[in-house]
BALUM-65454 format. One line per field, with one value per atom (N, C-alpha, C, O): chain; residue in one letter; residue number from 1; x, y, z. Coordinates in steps of 0.2 Angstrom, whole numbers, plus 2048, in hexadecimal, padded with zeros to 3 digits. Layout:
residues N
kette <- (A,...)
rest <- (A,...)
nr <- (NUM,...)
px <- (X,...)
py <- (Y,...)
pz <- (Z,...)
***
This chain:
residues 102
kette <- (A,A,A,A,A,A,A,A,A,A,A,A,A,A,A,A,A,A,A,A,A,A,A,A,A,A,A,A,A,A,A,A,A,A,A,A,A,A,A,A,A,A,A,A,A,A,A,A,A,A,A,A,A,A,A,A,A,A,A,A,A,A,A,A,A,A,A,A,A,A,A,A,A,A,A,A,A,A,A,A,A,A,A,A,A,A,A,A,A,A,A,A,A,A,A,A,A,A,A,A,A,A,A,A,A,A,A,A,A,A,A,A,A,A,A,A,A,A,A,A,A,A,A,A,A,A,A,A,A,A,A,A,A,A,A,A,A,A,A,A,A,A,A,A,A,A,A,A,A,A,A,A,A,A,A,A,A,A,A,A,A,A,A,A,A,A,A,A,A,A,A,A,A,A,A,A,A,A,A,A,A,A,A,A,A,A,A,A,A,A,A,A,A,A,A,A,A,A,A,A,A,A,A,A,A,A,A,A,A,A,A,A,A,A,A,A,A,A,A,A,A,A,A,A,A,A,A,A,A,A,A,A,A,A,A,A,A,A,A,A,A,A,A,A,A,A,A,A,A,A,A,A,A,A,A,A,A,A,A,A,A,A,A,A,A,A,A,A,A,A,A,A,A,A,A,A,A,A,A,A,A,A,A,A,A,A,A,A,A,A,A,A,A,A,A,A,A,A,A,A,A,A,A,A,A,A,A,A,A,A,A,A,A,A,A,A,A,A,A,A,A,A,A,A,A,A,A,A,A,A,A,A,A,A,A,A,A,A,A,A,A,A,A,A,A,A,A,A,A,A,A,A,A,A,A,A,A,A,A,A,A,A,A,A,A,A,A,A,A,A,A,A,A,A,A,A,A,A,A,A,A,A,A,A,A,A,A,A,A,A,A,A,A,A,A,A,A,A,A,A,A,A,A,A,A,A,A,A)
rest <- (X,X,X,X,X,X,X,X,X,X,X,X,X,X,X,X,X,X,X,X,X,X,X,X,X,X,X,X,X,X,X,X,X,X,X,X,X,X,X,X,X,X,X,X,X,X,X,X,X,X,X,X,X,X,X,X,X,X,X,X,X,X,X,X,X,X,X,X,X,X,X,X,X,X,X,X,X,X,X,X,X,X,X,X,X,X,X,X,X,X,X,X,X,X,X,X,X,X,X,X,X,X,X,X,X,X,X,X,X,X,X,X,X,X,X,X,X,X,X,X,X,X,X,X,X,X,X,X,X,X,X,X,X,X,X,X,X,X,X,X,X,X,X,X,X,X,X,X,X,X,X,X,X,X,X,X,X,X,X,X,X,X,X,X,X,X,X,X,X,X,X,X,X,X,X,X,X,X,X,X,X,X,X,X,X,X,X,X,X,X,X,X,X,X,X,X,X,X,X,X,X,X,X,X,X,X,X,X,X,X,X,X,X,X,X,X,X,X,X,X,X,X,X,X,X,X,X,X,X,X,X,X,X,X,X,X,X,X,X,X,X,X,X,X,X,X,X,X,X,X,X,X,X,X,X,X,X,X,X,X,X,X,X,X,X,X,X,X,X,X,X,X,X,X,X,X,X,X,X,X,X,X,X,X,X,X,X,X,X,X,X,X,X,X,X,X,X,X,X,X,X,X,X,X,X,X,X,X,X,X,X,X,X,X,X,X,X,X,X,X,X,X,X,X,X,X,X,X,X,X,X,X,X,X,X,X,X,X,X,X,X,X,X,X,X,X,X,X,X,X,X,X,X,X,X,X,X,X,X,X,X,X,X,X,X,X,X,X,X,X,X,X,X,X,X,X,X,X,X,X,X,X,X,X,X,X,X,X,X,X,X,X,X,X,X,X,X,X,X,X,X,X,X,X,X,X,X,X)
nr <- (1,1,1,1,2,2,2,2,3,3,3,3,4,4,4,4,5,5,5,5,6,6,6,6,7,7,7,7,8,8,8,8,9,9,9,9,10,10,10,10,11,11,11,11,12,12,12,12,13,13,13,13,14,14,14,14,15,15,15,15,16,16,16,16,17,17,17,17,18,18,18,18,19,19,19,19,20,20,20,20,21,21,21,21,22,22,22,22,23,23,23,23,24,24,24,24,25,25,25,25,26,26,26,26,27,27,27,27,28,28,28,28,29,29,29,29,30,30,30,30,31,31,31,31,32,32,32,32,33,33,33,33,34,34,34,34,35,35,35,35,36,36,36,36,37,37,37,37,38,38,38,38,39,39,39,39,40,40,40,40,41,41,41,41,42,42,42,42,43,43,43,43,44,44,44,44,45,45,45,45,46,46,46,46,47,47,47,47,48,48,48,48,49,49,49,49,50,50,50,50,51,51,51,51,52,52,52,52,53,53,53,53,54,54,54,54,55,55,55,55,56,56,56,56,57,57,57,57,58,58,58,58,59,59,59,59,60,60,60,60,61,61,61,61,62,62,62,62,63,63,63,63,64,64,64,64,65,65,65,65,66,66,66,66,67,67,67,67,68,68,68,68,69,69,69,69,70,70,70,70,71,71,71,71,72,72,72,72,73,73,73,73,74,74,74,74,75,75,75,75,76,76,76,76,77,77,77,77,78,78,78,78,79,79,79,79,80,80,80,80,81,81,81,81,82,82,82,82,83,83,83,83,84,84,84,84,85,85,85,85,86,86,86,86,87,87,87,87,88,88,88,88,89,89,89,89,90,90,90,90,91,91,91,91,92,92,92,92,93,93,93,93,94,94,94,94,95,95,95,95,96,96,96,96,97,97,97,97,98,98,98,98,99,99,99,99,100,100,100,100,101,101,101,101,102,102,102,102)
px <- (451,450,452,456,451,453,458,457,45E,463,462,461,462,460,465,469,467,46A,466,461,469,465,466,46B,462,467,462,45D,466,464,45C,458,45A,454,450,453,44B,449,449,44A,449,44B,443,441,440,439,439,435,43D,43E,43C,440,439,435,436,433,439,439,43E,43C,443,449,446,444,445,441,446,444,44D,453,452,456,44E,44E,446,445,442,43B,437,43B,432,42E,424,422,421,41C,417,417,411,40C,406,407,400,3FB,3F7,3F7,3F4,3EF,3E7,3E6,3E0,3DC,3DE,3E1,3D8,3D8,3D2,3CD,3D4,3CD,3CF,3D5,3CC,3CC,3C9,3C6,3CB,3C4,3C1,3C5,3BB,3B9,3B6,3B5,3B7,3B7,3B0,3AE,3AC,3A6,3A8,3A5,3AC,3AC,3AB,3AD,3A7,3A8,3A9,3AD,3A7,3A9,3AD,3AC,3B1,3B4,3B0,3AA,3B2,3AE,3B4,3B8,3B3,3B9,3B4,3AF,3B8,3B5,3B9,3BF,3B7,3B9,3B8,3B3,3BD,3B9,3B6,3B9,3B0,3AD,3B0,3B4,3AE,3AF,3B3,3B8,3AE,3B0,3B8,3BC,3B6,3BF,3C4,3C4,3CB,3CD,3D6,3D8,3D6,3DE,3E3,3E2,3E9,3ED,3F5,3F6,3F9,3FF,402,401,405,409,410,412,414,41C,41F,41C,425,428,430,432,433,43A,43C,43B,440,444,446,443,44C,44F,44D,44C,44C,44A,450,456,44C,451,452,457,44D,44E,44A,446,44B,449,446,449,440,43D,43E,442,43A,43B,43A,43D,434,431,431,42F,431,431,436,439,437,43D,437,431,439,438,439,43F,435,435,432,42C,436,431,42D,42E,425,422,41E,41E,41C,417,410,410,40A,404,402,402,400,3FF,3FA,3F9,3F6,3EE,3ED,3EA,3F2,3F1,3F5,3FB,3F1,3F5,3F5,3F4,3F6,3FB,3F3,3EE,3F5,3F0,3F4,3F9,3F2,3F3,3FA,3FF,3F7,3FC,404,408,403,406,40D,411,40B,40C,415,417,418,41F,424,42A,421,422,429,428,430,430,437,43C,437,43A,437,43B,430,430,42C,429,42F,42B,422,420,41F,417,417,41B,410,410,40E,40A,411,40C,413,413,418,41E,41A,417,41B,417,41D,421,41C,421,41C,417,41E,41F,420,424,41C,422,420,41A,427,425,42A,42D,428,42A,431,432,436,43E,43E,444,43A,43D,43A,435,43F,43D,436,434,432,42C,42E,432,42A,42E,42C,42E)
py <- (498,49E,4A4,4A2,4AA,4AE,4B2,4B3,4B3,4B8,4C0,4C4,4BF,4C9,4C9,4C4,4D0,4D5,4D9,4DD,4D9,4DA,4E2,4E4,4E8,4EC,4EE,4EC,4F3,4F5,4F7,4FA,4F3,4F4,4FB,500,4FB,501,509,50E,507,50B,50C,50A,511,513,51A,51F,519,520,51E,51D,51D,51D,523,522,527,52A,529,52A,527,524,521,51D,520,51B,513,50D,515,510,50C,507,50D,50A,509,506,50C,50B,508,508,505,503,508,505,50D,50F,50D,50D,50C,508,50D,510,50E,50F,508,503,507,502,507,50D,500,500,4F9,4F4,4FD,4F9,4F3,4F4,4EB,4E7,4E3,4E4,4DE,4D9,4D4,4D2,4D0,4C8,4C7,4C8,4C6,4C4,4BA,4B8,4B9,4B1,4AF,4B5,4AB,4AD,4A6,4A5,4A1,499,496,490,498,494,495,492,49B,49E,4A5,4A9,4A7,4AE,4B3,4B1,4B9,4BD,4C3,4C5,4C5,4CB,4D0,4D0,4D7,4DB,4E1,4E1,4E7,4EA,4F2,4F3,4F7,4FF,503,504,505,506,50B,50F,50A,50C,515,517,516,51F,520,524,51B,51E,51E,519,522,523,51C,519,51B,517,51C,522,518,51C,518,514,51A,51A,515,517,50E,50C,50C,50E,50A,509,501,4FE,500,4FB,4FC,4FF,4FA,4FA,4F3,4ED,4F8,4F1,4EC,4E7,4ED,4E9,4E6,4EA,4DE,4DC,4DE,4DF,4DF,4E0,4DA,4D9,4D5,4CE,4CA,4CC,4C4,4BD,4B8,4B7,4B5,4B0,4A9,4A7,4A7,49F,49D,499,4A2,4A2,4A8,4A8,4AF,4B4,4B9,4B9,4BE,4C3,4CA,4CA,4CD,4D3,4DA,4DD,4DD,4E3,4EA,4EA,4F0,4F5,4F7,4F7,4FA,4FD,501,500,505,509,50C,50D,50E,50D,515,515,51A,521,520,523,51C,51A,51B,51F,516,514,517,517,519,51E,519,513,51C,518,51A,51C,519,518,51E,520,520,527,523,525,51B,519,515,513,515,514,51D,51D,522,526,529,52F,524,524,522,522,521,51D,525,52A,523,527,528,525,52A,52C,529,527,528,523,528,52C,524,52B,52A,52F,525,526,525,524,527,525,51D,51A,51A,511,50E,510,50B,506,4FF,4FC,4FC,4F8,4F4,4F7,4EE,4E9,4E5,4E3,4E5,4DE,4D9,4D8,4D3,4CB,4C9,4C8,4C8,4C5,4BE,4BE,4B8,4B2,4B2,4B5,4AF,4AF,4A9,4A7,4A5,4A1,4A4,4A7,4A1,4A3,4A0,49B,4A3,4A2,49B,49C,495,490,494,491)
pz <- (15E,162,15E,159,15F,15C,15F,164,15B,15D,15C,158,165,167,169,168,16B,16F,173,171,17A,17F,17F,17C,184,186,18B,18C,18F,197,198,194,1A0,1A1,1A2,1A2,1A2,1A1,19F,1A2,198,191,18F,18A,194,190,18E,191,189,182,17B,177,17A,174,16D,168,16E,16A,163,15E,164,15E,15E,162,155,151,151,14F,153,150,157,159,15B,160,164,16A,162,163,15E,159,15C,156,159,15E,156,157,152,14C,157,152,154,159,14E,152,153,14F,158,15A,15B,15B,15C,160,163,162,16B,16F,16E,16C,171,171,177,17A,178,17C,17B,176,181,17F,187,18B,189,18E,18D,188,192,192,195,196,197,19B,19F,1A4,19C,19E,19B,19C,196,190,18A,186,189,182,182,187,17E,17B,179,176,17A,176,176,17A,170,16D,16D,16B,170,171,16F,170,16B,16A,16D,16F,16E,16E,16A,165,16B,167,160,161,15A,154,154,153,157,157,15C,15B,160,164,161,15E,161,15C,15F,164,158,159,15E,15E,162,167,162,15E,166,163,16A,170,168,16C,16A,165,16F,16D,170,174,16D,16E,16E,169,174,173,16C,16C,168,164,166,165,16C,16D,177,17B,178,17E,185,184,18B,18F,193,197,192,197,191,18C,195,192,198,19E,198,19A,197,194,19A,199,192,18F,18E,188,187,181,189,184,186,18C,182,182,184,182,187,18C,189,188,188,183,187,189,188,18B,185,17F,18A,184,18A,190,183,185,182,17C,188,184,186,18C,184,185,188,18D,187,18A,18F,192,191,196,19B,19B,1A2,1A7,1AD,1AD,1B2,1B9,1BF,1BD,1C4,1C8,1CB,1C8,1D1,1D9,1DB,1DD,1DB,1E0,1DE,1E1,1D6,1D5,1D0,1CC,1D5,1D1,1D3,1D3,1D5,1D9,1D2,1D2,1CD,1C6,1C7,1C9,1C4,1C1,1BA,1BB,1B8,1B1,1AA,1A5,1AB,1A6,1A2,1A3,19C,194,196,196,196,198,1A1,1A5,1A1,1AA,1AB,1AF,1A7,1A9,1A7,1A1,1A9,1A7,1A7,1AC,19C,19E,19A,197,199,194,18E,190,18A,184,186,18B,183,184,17D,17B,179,172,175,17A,170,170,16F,16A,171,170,16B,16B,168,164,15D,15D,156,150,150,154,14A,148,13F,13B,140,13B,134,12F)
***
């Protein structure tokens, strides 16, 4: 397993580099039909968005360690709009694997 250190839930500050990790990404997906895969992408011209990643997990599961992150993209619903202190409007999380890679 890997040795973390944990620290307090609800750390969606992204801005300290010594404690955030910033990527840009695009977006894709896969749609399944029942029998086959299909990877799909957004279209060429839409441009990459910047996500974020907390360094350090704030929980652990059975199999992965717990990460706040953040997607600018992506926004909140009306009803969901009670959210509050968080650096984006959408509090979403990571789960990376808690065990070393062989």
């Amino acid at each position: 397993m890997r040795d973390v250190t944990f620290e307090a839930a609800n750390l969606f500050q992204f801005t300290d580099p010594a404690h955030a990790l910033t990527l840009r990404v695009k977006r894709s997906w896969f749609m399944h039909d029942g029998s086959n895969f299909e990877h799909r992408k957004f279209d060429i011209r839409e441009q990459s968005h910047k996500v974020s990643i907390r360094v350090r997990p704030y929980t652990k599961g059975g199999m992965r360690l717990v990460h706040c992150f953040q997607d600018t993209s992506v926004r909140h619903y009306e009803s969901a709009s009670n959210i509050k202190g968080a650096a984006s409007d959408a509090r979403m999380v990571a789960k990376l694997s808690k065990y070393v890679d062989p």
